[in-house]
PyMOL Python script that loads the backbone (N, CA, C, O; Angstrom):
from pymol import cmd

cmd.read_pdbstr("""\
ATOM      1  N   UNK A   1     -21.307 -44.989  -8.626  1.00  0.00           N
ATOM      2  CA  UNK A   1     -22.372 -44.362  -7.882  1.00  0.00           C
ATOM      3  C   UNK A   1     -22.063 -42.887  -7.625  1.00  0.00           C
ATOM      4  O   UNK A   1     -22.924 -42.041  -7.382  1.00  0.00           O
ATOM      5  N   UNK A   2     -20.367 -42.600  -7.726  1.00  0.00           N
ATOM      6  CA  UNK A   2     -20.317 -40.816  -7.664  1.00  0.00           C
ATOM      7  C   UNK A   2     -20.685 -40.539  -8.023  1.00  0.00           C
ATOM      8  O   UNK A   2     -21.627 -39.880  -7.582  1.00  0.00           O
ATOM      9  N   UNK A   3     -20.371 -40.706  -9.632  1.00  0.00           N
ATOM     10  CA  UNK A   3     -20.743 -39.817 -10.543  1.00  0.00           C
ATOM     11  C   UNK A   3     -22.558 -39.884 -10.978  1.00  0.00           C
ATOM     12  O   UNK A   3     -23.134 -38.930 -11.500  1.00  0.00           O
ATOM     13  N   UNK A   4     -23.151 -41.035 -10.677  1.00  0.00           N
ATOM     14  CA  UNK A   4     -25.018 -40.724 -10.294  1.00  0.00           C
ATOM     15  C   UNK A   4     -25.238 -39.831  -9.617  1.00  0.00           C
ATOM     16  O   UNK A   4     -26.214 -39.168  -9.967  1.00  0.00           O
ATOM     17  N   UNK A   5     -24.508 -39.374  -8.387  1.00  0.00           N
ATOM     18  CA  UNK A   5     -25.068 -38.787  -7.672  1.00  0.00           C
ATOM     19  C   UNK A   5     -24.452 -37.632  -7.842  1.00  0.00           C
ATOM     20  O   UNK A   5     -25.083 -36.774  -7.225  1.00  0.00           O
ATOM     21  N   UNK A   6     -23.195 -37.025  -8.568  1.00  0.00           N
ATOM     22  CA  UNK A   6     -22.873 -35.868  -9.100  1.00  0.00           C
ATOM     23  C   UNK A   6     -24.399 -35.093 -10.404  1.00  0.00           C
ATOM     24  O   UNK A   6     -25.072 -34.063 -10.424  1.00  0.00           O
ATOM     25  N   UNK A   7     -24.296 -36.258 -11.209  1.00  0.00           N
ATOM     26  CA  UNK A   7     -25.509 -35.546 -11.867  1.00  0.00           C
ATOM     27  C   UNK A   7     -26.794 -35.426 -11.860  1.00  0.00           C
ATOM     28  O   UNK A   7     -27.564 -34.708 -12.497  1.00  0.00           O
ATOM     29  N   UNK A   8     -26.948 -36.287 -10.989  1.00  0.00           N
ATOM     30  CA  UNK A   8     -27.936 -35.773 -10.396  1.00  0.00           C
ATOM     31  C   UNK A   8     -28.158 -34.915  -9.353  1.00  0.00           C
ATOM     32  O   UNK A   8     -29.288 -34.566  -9.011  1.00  0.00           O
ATOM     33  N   UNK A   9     -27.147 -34.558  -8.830  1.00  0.00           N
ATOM     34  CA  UNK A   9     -27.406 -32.922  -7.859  1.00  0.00           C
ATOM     35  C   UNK A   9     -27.343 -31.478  -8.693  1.00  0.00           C
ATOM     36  O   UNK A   9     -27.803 -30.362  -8.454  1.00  0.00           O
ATOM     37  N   UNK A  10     -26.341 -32.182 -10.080  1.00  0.00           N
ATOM     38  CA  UNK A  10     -26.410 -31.021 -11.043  1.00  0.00           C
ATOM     39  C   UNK A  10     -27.238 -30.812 -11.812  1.00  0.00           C
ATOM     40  O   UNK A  10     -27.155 -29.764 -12.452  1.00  0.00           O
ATOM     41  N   UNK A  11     -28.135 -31.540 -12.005  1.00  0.00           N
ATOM     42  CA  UNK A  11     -30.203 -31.919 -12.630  1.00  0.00           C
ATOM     43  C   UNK A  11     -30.255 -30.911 -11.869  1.00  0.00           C
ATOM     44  O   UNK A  11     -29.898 -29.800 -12.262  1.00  0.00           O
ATOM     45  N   UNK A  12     -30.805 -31.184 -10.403  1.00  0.00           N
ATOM     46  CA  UNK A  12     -31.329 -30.784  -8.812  1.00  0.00           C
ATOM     47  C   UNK A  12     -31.441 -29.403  -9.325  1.00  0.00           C
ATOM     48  O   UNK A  12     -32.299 -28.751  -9.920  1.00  0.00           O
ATOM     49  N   UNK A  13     -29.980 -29.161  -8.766  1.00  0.00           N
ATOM     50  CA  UNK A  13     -29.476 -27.644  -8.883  1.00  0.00           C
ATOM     51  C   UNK A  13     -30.347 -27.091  -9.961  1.00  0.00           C
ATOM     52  O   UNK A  13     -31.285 -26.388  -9.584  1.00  0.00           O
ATOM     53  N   UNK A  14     -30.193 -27.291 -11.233  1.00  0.00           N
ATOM     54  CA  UNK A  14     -31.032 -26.670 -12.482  1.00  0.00           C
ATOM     55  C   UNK A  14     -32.465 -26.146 -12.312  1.00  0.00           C
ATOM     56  O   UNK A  14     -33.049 -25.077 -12.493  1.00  0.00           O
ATOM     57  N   UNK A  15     -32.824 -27.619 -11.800  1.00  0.00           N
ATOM     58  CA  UNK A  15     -34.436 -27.354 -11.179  1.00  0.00           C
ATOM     59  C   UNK A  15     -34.590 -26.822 -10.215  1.00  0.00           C
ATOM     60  O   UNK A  15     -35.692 -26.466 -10.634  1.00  0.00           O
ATOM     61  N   UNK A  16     -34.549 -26.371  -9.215  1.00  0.00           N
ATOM     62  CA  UNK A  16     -34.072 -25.360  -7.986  1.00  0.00           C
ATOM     63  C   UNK A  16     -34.410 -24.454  -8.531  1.00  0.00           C
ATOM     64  O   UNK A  16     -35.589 -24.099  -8.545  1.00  0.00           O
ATOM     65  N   UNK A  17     -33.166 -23.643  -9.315  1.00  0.00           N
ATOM     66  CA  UNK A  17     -32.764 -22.532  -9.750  1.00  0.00           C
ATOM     67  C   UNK A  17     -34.080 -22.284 -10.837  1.00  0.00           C
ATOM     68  O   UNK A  17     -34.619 -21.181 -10.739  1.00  0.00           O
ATOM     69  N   UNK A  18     -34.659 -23.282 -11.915  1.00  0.00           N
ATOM     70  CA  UNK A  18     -35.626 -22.775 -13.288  1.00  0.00           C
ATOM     71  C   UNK A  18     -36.695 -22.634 -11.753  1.00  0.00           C
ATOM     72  O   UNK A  18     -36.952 -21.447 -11.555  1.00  0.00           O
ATOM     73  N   UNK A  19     -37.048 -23.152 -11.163  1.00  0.00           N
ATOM     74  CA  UNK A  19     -38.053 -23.080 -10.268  1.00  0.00           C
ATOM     75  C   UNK A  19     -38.470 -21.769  -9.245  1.00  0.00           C
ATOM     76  O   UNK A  19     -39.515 -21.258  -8.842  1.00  0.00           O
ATOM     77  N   UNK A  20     -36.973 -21.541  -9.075  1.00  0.00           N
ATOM     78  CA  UNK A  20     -37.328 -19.963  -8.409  1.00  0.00           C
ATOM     79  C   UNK A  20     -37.373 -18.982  -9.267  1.00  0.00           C
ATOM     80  O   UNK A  20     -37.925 -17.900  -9.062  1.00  0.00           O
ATOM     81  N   UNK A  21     -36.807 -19.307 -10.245  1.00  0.00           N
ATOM     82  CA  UNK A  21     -36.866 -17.798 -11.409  1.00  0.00           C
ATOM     83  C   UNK A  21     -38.308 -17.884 -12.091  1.00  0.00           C
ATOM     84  O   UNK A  21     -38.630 -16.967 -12.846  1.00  0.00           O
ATOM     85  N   UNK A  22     -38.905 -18.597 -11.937  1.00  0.00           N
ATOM     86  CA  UNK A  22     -40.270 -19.349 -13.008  1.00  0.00           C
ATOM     87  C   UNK A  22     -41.235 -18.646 -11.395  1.00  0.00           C
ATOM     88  O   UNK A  22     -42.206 -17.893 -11.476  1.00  0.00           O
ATOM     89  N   UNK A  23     -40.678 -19.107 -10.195  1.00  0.00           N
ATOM     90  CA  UNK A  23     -41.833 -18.704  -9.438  1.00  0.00           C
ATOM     91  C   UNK A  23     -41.830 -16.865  -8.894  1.00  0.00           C
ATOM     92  O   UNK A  23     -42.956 -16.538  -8.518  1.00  0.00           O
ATOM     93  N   UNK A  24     -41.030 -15.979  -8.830  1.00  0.00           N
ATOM     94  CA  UNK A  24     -40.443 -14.381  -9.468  1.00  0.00           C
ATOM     95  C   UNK A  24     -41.109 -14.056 -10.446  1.00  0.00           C
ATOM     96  O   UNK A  24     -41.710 -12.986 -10.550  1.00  0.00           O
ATOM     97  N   UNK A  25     -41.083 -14.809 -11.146  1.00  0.00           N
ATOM     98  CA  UNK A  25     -41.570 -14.394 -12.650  1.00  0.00           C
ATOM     99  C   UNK A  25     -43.075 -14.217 -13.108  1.00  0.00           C
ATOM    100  O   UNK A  25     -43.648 -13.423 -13.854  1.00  0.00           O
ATOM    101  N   UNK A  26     -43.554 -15.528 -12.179  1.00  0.00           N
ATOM    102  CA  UNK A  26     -45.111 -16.118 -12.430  1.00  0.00           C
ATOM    103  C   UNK A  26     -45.821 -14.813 -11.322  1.00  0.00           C
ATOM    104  O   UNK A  26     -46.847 -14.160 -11.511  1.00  0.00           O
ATOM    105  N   UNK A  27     -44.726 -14.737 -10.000  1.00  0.00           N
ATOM    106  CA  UNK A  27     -45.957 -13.451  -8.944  1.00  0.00           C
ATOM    107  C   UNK A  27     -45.408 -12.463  -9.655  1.00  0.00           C
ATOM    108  O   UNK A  27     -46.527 -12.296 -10.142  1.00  0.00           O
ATOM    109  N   UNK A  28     -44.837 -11.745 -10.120  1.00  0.00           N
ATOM    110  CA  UNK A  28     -44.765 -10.417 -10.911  1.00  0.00           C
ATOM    111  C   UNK A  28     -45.277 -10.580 -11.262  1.00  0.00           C
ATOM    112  O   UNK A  28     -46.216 -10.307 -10.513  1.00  0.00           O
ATOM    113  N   UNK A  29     -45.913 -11.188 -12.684  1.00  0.00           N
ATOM    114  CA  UNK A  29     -47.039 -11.075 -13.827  1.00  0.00           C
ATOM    115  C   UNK A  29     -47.851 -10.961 -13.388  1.00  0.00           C
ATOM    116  O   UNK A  29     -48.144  -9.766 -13.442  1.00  0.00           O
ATOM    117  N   UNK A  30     -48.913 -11.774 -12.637  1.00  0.00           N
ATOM    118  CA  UNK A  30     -50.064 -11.825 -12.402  1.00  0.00           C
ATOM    119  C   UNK A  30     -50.294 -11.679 -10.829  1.00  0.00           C
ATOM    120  O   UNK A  30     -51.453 -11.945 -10.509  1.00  0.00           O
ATOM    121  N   UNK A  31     -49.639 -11.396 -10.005  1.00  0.00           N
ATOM    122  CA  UNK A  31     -49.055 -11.078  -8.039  1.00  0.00           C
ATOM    123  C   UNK A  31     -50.287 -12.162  -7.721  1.00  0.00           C
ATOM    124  O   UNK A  31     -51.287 -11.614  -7.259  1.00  0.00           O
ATOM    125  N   UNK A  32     -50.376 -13.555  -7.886  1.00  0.00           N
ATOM    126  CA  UNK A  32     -50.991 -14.401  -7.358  1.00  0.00           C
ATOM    127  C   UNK A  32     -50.420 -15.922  -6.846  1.00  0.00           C
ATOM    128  O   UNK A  32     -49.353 -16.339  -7.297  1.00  0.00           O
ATOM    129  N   UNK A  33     -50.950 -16.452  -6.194  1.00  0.00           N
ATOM    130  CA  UNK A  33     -49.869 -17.394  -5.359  1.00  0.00           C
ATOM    131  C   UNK A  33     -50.032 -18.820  -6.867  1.00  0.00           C
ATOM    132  O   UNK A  33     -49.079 -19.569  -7.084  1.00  0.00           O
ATOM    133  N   UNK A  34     -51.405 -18.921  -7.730  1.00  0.00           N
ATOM    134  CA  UNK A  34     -51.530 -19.589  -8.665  1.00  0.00           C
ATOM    135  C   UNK A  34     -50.711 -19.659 -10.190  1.00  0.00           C
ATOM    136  O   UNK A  34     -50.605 -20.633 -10.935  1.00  0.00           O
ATOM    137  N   UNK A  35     -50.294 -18.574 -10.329  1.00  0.00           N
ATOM    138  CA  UNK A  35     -49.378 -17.969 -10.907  1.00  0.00           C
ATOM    139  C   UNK A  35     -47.890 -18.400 -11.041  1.00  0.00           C
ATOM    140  O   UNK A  35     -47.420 -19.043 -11.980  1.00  0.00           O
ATOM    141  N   UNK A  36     -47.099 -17.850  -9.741  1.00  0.00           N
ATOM    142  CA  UNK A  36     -45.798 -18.184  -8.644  1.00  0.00           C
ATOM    143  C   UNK A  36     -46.162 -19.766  -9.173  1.00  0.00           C
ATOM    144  O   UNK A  36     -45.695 -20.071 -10.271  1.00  0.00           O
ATOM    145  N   UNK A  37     -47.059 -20.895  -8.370  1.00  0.00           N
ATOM    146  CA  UNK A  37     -46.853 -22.348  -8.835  1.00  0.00           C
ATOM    147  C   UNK A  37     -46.489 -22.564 -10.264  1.00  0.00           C
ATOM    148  O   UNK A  37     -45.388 -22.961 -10.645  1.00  0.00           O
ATOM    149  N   UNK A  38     -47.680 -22.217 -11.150  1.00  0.00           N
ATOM    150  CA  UNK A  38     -47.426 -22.744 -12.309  1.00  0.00           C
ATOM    151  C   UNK A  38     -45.815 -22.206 -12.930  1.00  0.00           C
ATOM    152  O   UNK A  38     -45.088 -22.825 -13.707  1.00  0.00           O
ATOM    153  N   UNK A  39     -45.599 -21.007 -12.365  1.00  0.00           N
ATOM    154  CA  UNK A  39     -44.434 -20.585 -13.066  1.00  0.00           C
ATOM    155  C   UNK A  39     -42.954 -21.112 -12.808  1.00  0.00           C
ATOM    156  O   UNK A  39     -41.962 -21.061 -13.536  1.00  0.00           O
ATOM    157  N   UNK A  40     -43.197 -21.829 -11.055  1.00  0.00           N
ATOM    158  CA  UNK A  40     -42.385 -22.462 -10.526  1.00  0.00           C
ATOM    159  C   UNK A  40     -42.137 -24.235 -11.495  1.00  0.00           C
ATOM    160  O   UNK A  40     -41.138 -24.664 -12.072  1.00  0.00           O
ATOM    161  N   UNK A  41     -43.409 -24.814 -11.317  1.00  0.00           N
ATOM    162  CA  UNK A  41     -43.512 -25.984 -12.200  1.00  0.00           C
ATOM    163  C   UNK A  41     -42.817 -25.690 -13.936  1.00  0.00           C
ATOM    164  O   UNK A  41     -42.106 -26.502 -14.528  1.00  0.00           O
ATOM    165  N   UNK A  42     -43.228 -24.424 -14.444  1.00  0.00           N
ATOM    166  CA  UNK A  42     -42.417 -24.506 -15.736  1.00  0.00           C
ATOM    167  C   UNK A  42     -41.043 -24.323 -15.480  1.00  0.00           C
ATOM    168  O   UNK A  42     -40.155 -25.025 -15.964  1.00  0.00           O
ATOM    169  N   UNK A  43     -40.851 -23.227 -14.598  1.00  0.00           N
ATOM    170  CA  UNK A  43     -39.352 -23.241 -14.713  1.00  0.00           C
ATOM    171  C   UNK A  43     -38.327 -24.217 -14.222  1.00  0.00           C
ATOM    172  O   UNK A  43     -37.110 -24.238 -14.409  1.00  0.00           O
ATOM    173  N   UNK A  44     -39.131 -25.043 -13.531  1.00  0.00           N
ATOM    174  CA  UNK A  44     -38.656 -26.382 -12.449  1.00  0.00           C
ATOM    175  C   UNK A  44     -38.615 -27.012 -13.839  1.00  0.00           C
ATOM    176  O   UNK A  44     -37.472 -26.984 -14.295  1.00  0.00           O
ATOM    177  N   UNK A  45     -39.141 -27.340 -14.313  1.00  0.00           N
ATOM    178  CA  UNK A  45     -38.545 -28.618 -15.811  1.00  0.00           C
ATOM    179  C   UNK A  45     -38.526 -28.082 -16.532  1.00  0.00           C
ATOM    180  O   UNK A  45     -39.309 -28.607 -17.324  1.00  0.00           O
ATOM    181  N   UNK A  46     -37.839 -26.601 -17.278  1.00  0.00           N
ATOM    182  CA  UNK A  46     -37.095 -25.827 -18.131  1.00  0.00           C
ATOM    183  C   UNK A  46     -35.756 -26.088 -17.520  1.00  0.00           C
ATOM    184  O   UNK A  46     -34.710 -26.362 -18.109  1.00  0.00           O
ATOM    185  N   UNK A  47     -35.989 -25.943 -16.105  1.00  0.00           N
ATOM    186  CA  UNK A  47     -34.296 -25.885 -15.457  1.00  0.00           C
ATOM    187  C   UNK A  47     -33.680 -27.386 -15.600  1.00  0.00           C
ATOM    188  O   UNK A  47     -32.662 -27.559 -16.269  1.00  0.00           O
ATOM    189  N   UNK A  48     -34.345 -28.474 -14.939  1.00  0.00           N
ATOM    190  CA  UNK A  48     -33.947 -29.749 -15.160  1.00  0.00           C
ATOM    191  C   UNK A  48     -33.481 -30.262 -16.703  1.00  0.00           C
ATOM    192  O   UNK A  48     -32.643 -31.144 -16.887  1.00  0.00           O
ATOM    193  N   UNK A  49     -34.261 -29.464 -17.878  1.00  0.00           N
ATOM    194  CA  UNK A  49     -34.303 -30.184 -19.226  1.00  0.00           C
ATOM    195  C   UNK A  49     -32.719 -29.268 -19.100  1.00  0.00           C
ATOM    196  O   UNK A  49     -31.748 -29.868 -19.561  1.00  0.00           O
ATOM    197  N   UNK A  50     -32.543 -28.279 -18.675  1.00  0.00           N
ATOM    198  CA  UNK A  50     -31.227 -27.135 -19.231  1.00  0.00           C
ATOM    199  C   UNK A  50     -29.687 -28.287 -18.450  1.00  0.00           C
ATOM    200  O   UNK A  50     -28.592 -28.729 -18.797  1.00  0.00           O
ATOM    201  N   UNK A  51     -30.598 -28.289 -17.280  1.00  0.00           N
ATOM    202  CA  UNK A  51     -29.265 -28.888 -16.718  1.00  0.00           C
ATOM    203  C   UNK A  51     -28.778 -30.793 -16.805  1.00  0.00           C
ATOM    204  O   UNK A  51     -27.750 -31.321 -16.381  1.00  0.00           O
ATOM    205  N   UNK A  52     -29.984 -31.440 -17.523  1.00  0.00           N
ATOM    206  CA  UNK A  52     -29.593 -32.887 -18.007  1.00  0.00           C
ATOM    207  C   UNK A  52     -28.939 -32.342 -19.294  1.00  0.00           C
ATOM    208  O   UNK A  52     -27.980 -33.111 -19.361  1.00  0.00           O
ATOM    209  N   UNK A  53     -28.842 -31.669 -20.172  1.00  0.00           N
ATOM    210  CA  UNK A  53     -28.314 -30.904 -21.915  1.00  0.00           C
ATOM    211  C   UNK A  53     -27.017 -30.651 -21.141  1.00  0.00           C
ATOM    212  O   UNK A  53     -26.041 -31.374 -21.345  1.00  0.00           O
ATOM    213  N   UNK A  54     -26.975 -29.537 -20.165  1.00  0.00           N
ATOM    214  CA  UNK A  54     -25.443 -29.558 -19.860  1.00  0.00           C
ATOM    215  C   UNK A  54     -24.432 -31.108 -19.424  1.00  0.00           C
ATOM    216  O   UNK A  54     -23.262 -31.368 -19.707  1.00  0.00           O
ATOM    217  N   UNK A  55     -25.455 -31.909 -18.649  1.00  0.00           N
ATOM    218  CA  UNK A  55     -24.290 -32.648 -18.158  1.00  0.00           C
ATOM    219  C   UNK A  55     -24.130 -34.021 -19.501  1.00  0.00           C
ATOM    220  O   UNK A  55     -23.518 -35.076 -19.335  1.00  0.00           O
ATOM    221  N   UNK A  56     -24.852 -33.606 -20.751  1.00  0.00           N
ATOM    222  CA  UNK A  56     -24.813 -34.598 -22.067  1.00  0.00           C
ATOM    223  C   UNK A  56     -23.954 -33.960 -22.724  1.00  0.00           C
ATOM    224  O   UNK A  56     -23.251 -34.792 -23.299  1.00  0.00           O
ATOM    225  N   UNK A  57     -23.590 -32.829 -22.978  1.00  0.00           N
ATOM    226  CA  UNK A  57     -22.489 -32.118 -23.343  1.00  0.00           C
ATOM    227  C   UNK A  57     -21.577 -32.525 -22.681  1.00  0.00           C
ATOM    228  O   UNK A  57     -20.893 -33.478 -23.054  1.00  0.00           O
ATOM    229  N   UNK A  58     -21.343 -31.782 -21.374  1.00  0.00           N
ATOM    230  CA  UNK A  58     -19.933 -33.066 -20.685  1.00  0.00           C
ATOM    231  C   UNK A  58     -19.525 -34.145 -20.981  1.00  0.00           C
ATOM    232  O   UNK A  58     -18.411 -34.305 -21.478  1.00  0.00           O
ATOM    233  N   UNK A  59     -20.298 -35.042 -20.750  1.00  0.00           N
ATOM    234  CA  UNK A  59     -20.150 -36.446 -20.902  1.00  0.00           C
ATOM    235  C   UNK A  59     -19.721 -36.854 -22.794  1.00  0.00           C
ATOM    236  O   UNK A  59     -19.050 -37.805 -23.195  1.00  0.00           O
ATOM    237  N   UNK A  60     -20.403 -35.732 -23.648  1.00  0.00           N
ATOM    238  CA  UNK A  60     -19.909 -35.937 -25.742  1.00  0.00           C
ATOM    239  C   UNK A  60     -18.451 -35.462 -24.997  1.00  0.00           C
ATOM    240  O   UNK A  60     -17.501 -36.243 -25.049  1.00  0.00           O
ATOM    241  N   UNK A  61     -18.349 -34.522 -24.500  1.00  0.00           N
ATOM    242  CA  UNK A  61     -16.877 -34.064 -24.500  1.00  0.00           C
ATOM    243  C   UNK A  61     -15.835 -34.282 -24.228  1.00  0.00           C
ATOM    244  O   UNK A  61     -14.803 -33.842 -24.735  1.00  0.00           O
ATOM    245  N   UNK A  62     -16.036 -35.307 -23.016  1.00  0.00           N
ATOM    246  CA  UNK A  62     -15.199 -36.146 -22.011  1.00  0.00           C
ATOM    247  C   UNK A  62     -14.833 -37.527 -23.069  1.00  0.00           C
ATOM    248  O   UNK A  62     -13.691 -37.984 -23.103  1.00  0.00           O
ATOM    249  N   UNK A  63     -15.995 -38.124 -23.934  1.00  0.00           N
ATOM    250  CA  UNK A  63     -15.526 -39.011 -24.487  1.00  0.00           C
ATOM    251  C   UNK A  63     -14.590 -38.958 -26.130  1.00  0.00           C
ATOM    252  O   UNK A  63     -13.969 -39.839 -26.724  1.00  0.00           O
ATOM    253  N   UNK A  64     -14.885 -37.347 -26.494  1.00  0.00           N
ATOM    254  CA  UNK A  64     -14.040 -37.114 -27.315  1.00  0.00           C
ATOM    255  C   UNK A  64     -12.546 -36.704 -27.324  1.00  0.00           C
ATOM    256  O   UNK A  64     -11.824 -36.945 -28.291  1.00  0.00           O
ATOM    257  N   UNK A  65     -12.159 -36.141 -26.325  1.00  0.00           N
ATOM    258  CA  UNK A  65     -11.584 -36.699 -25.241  1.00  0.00           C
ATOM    259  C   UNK A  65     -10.839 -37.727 -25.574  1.00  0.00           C
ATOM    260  O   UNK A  65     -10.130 -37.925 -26.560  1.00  0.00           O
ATOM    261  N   UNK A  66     -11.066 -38.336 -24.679  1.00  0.00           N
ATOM    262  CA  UNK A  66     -10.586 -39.459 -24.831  1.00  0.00           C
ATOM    263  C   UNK A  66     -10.064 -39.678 -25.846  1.00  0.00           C
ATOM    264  O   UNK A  66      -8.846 -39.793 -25.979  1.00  0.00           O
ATOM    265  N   UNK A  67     -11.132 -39.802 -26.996  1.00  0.00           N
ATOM    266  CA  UNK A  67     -10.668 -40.919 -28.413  1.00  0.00           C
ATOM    267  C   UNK A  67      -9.375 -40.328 -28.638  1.00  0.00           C
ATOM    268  O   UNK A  67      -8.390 -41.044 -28.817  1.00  0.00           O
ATOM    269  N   UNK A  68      -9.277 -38.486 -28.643  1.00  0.00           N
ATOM    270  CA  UNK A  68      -8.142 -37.978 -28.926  1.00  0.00           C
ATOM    271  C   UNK A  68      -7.412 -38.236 -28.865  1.00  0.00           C
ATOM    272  O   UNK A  68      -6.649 -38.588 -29.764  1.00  0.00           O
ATOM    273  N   UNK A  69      -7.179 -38.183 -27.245  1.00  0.00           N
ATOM    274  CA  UNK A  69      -5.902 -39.226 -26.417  1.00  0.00           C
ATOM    275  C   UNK A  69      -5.417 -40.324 -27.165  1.00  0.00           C
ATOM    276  O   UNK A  69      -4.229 -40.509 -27.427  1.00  0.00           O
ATOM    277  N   UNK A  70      -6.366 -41.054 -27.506  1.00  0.00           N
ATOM    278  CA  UNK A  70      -5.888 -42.573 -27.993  1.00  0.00           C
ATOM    279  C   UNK A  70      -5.515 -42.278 -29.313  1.00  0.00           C
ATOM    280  O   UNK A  70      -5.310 -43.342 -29.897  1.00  0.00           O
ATOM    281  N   UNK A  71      -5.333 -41.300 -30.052  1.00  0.00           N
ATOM    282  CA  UNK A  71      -4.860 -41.317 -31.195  1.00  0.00           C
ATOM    283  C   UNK A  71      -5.866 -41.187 -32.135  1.00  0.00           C
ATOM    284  O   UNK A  71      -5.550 -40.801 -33.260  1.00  0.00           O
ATOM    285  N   UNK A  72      -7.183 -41.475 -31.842  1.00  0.00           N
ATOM    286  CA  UNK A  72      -8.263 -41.382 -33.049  1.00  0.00           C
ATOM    287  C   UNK A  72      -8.509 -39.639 -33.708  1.00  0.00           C
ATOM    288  O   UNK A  72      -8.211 -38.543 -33.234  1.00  0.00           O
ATOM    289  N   UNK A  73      -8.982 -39.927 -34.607  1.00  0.00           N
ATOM    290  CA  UNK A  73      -9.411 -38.643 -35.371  1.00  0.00           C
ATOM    291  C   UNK A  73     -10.483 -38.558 -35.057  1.00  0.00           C
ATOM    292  O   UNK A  73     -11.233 -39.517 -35.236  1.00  0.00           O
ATOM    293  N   UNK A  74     -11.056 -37.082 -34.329  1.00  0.00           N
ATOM    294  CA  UNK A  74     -12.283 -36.792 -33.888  1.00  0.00           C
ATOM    295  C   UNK A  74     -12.772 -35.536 -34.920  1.00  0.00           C
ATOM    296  O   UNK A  74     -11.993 -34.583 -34.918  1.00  0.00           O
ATOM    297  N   UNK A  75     -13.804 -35.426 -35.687  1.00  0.00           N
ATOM    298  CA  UNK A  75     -14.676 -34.330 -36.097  1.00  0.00           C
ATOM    299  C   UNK A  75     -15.903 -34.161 -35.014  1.00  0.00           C
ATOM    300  O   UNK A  75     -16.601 -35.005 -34.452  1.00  0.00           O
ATOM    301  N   UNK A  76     -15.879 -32.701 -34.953  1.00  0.00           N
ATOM    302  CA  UNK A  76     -17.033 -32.173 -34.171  1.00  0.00           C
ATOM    303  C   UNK A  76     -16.063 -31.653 -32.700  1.00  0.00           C
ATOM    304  O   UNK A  76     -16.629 -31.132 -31.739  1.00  0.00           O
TER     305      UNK A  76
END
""", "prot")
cmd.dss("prot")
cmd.show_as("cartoon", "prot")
cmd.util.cbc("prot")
cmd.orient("prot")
């Protein structure tokens, strides 16, 4: 259950973060509060898709990893 709730605060975090830069981004362009949303909503699941890719990378890496350890031959 840690580690659920590790990656998923590190999802969170992603979306947070695409969400405020998406909503900056959306009132500069067009200085409207309709704007700011939609730009918040894209960058809110640009950020989530960025930060589930990071923690799938971890997790290829952690298990290659491993195999190493155990003696296997890893490509990639």
């Amino acid at each position: 259950m840690v580690a659920q709730n590790y990656t998923d605060e590190r999802a969170r975090q992603g979306m947070l973060v695409g969400a405020g830069v998406g909503a900056v981004a959306g009132a500069i362009e067009e200085e409207d509060l309709g704007s700011a949303i939609a730009g918040a909503a894209i960058g809110g699941l640009i950020g989530r898709a960025e930060g589930e890719a990071e923690i799938n990378e971890d997790r290829r890496a952690v298990m290659l990893r491993c195999l190493q350890n155990k003696g296997h031959s890893v490509l990639g």
